[in-house]
N, C-alpha and C positions, 0 to 999 in steps of 0.2 A: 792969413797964416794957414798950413795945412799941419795935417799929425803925420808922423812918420814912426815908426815903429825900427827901433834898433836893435837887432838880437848879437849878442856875443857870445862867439863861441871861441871854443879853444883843445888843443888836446890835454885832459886832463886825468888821463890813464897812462899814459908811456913814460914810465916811472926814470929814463933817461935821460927825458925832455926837460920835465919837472925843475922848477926852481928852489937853488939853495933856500936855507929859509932867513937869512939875510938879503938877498935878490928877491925873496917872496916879502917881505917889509918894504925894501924897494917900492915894490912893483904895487904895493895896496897903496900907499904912499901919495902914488902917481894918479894912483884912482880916485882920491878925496881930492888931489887937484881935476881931476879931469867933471868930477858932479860935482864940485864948486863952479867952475867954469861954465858949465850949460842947468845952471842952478833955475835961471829965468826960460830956460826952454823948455823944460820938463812939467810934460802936462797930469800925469800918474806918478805916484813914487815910486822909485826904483825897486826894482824886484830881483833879487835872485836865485839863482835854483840850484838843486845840489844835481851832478852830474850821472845821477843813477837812472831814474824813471822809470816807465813802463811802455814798453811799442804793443797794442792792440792792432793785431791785423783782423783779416776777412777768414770768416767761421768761428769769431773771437778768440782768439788764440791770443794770449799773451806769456810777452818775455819780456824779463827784467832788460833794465836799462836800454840805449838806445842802439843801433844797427851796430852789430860786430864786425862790421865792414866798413864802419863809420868812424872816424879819429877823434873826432871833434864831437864835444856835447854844448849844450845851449849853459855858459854861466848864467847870465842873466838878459834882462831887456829892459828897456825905457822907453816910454813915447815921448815925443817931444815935437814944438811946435818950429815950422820951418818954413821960409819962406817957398820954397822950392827943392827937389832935387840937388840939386846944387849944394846949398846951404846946408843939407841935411848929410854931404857927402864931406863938405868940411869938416862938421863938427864930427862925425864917425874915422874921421882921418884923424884927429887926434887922441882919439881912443887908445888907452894904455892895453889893451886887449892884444893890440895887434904887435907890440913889444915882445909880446911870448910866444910868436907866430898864430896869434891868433885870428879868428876873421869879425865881421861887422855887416851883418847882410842889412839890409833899410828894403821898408816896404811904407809907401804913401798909403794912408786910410783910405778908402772909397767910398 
């Protein structure tokens, strides 16, 4: 087995987009199905994060939250254990994340 690392993101500032909060019960809903389901894959407990942060650039300059040019912030991430690419693109396929137009980038541990 290798580790893959699944970060989800989503737009969670375009107060347009945003789900009713009936559709937002939906949608959490979907999410305790979706970490039940890859319960045995998960090698770290699930993590996640509120969509503000901090970007550090170069001469350390920082600014609140993430690129103003950027739609999407990181909700959370999980590792988890996967036989392959492949496998790791399945389990990311079903991710309720992407319900709300959101994405699922995977990166293999090295």
């Amino acid at each position: 087995m290798n580790e893959f690392l699944l970060v989800f993101r989503r737009d969670y500032k375009t107060k347009e987009i945003q789900p009713s909060p009936e559709k937002l019960q939906e949608h959490l809903a979907h999410w305790q199905i979706f970490f039940t389901s890859i319960k045995d894959k998960v090698v770290k407990p699930i993590q996640r994060f509120d969509p503000l942060g901090k970007v550090i650039t170069g001469g350390n300059s920082i600014a609140d939250g993430p690129y103003a040019e950027v739609s999407q912030s990181i909700g959370g991430l999980v590792i988890i254990n996967a036989a392959d690419y492949n496998e790791a693109v399945a389990i990311a396929q079903t991710c309720p994340v992407l319900e709300l137009g959101g994405t699922v980038e995977i990166r293999q541990a090295v």
